[in-house]
C-alpha positions as CSV (number, residue, x, y, z in Angstrom):
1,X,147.7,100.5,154.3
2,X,151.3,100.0,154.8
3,X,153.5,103.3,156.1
4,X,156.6,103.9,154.4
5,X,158.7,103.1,158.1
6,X,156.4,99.7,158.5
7,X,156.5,98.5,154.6
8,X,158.9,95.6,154.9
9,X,158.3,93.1,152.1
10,X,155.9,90.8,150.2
11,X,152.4,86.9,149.3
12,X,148.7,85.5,150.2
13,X,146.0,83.1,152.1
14,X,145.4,79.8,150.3
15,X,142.6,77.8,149.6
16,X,141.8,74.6,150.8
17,X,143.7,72.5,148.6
18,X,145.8,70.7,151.7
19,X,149.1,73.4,151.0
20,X,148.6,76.1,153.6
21,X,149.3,79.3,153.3
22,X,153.0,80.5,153.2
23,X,154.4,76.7,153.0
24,X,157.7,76.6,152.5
25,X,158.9,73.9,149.8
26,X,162.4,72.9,149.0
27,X,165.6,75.5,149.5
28,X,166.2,77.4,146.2
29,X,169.2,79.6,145.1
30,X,168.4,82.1,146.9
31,X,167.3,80.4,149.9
32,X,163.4,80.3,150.8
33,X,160.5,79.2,148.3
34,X,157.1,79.1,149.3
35,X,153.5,78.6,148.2
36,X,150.7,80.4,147.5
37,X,147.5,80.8,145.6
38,X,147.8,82.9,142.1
39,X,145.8,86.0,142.9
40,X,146.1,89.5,142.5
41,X,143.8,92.6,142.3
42,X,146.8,94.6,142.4
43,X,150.5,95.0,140.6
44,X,153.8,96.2,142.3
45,X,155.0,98.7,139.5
46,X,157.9,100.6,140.0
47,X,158.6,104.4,139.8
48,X,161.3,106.7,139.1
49,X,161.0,110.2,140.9
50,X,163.3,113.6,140.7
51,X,163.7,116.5,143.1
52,X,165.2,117.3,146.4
53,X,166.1,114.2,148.4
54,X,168.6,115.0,151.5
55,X,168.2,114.1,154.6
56,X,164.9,112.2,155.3
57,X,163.4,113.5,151.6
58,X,162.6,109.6,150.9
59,X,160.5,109.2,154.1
60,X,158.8,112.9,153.4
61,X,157.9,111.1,149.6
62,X,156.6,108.3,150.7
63,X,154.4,109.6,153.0
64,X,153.3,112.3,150.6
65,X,152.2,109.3,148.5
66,X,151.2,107.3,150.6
67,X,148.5,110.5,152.4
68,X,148.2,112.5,149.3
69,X,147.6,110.0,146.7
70,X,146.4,106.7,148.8
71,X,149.4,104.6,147.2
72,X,151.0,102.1,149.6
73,X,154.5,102.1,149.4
74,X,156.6,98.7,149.5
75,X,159.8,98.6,150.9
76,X,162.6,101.2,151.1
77,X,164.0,103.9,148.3
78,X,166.0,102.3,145.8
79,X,168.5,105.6,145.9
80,X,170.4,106.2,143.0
81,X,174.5,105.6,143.2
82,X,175.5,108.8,141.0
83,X,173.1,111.0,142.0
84,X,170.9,112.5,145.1
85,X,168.5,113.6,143.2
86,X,166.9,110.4,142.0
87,X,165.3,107.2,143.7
88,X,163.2,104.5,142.8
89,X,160.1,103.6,145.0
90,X,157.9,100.1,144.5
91,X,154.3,101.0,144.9
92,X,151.3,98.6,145.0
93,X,148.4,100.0,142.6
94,X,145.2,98.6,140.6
95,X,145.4,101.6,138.3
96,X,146.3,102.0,134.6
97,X,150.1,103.1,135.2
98,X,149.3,106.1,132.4
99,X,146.7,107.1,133.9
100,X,148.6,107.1,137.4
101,X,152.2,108.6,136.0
102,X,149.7,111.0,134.7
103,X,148.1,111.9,138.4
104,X,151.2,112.1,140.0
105,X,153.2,114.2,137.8
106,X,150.0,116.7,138.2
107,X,150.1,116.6,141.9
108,X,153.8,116.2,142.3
109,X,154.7,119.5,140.5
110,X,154.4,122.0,142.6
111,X,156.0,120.1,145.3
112,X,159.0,120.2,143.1
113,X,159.1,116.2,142.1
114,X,159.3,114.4,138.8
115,X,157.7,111.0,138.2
116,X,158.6,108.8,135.9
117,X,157.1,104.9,135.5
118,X,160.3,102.4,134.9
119,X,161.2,99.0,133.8
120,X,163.1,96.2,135.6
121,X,165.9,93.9,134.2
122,X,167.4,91.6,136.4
123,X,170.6,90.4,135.6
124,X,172.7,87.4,137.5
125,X,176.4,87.7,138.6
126,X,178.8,85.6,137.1
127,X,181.5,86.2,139.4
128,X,181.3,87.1,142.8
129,X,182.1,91.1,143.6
130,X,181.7,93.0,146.7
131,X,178.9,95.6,147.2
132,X,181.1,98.8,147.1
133,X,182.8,97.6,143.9
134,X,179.6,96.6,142.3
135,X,178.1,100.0,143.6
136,X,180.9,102.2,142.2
137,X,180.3,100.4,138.6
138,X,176.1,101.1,138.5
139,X,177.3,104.7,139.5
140,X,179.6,104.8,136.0
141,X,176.2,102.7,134.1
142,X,174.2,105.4,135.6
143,X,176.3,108.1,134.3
144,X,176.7,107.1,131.0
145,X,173.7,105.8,130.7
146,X,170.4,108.6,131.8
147,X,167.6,106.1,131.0
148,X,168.8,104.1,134.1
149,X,167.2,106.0,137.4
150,X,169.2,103.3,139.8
151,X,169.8,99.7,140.8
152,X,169.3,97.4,143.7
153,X,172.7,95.2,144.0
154,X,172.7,92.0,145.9
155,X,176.1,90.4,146.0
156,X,174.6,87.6,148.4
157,X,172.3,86.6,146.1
158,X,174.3,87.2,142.9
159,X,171.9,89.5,141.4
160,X,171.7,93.5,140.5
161,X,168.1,94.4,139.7
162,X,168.3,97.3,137.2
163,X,165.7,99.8,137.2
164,X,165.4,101.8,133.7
165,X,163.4,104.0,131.6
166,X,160.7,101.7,129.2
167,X,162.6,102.7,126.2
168,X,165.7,101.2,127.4
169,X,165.8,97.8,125.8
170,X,167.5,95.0,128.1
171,X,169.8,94.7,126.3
172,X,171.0,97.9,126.1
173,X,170.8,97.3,130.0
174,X,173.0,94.5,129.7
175,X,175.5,95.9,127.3
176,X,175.7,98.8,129.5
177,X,176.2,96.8,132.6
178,X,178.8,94.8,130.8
179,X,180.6,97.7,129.4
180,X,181.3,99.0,132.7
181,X,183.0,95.7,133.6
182,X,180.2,93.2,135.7
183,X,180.4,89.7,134.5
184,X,176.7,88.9,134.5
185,X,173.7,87.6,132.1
186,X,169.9,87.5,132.1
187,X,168.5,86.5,135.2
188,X,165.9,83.7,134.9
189,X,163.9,82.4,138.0
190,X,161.5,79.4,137.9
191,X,157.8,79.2,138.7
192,X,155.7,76.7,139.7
193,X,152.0,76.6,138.8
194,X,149.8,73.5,139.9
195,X,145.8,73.5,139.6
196,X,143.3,72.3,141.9
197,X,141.9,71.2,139.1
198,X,143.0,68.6,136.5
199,X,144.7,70.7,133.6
200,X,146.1,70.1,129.9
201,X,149.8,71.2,131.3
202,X,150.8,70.4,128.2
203,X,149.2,72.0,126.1
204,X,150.1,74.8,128.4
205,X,154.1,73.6,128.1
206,X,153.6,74.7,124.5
207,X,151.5,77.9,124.9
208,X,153.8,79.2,127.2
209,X,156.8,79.3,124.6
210,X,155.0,81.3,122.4
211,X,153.2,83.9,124.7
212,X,156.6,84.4,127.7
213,X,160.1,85.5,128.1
214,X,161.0,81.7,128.4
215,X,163.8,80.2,129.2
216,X,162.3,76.9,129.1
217,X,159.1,75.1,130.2
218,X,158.1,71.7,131.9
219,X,155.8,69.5,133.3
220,X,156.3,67.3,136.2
221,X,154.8,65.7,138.5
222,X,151.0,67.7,138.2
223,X,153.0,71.1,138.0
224,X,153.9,73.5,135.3
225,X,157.5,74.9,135.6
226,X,158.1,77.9,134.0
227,X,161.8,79.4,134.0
228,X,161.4,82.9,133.6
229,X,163.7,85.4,132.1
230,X,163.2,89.1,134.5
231,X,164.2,91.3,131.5
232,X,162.6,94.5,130.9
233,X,159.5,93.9,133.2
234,X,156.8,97.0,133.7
235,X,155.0,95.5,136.6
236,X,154.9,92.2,138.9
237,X,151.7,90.6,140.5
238,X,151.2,91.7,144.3
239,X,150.4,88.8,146.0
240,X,149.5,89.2,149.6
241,X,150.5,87.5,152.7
242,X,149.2,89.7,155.7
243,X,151.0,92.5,155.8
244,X,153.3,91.2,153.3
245,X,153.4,91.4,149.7
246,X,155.5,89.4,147.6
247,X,156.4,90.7,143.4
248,X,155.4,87.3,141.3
249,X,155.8,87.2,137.7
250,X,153.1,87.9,135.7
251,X,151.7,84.8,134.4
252,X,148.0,85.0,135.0
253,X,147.6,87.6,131.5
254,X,149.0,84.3,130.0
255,X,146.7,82.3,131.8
256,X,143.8,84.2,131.1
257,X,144.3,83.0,127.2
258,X,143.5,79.5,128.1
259,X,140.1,78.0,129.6
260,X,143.0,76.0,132.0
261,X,142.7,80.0,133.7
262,X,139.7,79.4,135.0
263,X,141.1,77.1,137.3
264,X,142.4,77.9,140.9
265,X,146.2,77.9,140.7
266,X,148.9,78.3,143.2
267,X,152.4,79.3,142.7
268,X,155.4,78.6,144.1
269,X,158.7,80.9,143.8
270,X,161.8,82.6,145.4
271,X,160.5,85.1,148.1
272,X,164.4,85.9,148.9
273,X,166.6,88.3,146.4
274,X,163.2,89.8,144.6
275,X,163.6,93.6,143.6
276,X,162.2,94.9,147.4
277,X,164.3,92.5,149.5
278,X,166.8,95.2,151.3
C-alpha cells in the first residue's frame, strides 16, 4: 500500500504481445504516451472532504485513511483556492462508492471530517494564463459556485481539472468557469485500444458513438481511437505500473457490451497532465 508521503503517480505489466510494459509511443500534447494492457480490479475515484486542515491536516487525513480505513491514497491534496477547509483526495478503491461515502462519513464523524464523493470535468485552455491568475479565478468559481470543492490547474499543460459535486452538470462547470473570465472548452483526450486478438473495430467504431462521451472515433491501422470528452467523470480505471498507478478512461464497461471484450486489450494514453500529476 502506498503512504500518503510516497504516493507519487500512476499504469501496469503487459502481456506478451511484443509491446513491453510501460513503452513509450509517439510524443503527445502533453508530452509522454505509453502502453499498457487494459486491466483494472480497481477505480481511482475522487473525494471531497470538510473539517480542520492547517498545518499538516492533509498528511494527518491521509494517513487516517490510509490506517483506519485501508484506502491507498494517490497523489497529493487537491486544496481548495477559497477555502482551508476543503481538499480533494484521489483514492484507489474496488468498492461501491455509496457504500464507501457511506463508511467514511460513519467513521469520519467524530473526527470532525465531512466526506463527500465528486465528479471531474476537465476543461482545456484556450489562451495561455499564468497559475496565480488562473488560481485567483477558480477561488471566485469556488465562491460563487459551493458544488465545486476545488480544482487542479495546469497552465503547462493547458488544462484545469475541475472537481465538483455529481449534481453539478458540466456544463454548469463550464459556464461557471467561463463566467469568471477563462477562455477554455471541453477537454477531450484520445485512446488507443488494440487487441491481441483479431476484432470487428468497426463495428466497435459504431458502438462507441452510441455508448461514450465521444468526440469522435476511428480505426487505423489494427487500433481503435477513441477521442474522449473528460466531462463530468465519477471514477477512472487504476491501471498499475509498480508502484505507479495511472487514471485511464473508462472504456472497459463499454467493452464489456461486446464479445470483442473478451479479448486482451491494451491501451495507450497521455500519462502527463492527468488529474494526479502535481
Amino acid at each position: 500500500m502506498l503512504t500518503a508521503a510516497a504516493a507519487l503517480l500512476l499504469l501496469m505489466p503487459a502481456y506478451g504481445s511484443g509491446v513491453p510494459a510501460g513503452a513509450r509511443t509517439a510524443s503527445a500534447p502533453f508530452g509522454e504516451r505509453e502502453t499498457l494492457p487494459l486491466v483494472a480490479s480497481e477505480r481511482v475515484v475522487f473525494f471531497g472532504f470538510e473539517g480542520d486542515f492547517t498545518g499538516d491536516g492533509d498528511l494527518k487525513l491521509a494517513g487516517l485513511l490510509e490506517e483506519e480505513f485501508q484506502l491507498p491514497v494517490l497523489g497529493t491534496a487537491i486544496r481548495a483556492h477559497s477555502t482551508r477547509d476543503r481538499l480533494v483526495f484521489a483514492v484507489r478503491t474496488s468498492e461501491d462508492v455509496k457504500k464507501l461515502d457511506r463508511s467514511l462519513n460513519r467513521g469520519l464523524k467524530k473526527k470532525g471530517y465531512k466526506a463527500e464523493p465528486l465528479h471531474v470535468t476537465a476543461l482545456s485552455l484556450l489562451d495561455r494564463s499564468s497559475g496565480s491568475a488562473l488560481s485567483r479565478d477558480m477561488r471566485n468559481v469556488e465562491r460563487d459556485e459551493s458544488k465545486v470543492w476545488a480544482s487542479a490547474v495546469r497552465p503547462g499543460n493547458r488544462l484545469i481539472w475541475v472537481f465538483h459535486e455529481p449534481r453539478m452538470s458540466a456544463s454548469k462547470v463550464l459556464d461557471a468557469v467561463r463566467d469568471a473570465g477563462v477562455r477554455c472548452s471541453y477537454h477531450h483526450m484520445e485512446v488507443e485500444l488494440t487487441a491481441q486478438q483479431n476484432a470487428d473495430l468497426a463495428a466497435l467504431r459504431d458502438l462507441a458513438g452510441e455508448k461514450l462521451d465521444l468526440l469522435r472515433a476511428s480505426e487505423q491501422d489494427g487500433r481503435l481511437l477513441l477521442d474522449l470528452y473528460l466531462r463530468d467523470v465519477d471514477s477512472f480505471l487504476a491501471l498499475q505500473r509498480g508502484r505507479r498507478t495511472v487514471p485511464c478512461p473508462d472504456v472497459l464497461d463499454f467493452l464489456d457490451e461486446v464479445p470483442a471484450g473478451r479479448l486482451q486489450w491494451q491501451v495507450t494514453l497521455d500519462i502527463e497532465g492527468n488529474p494526479l500529476t502535481p
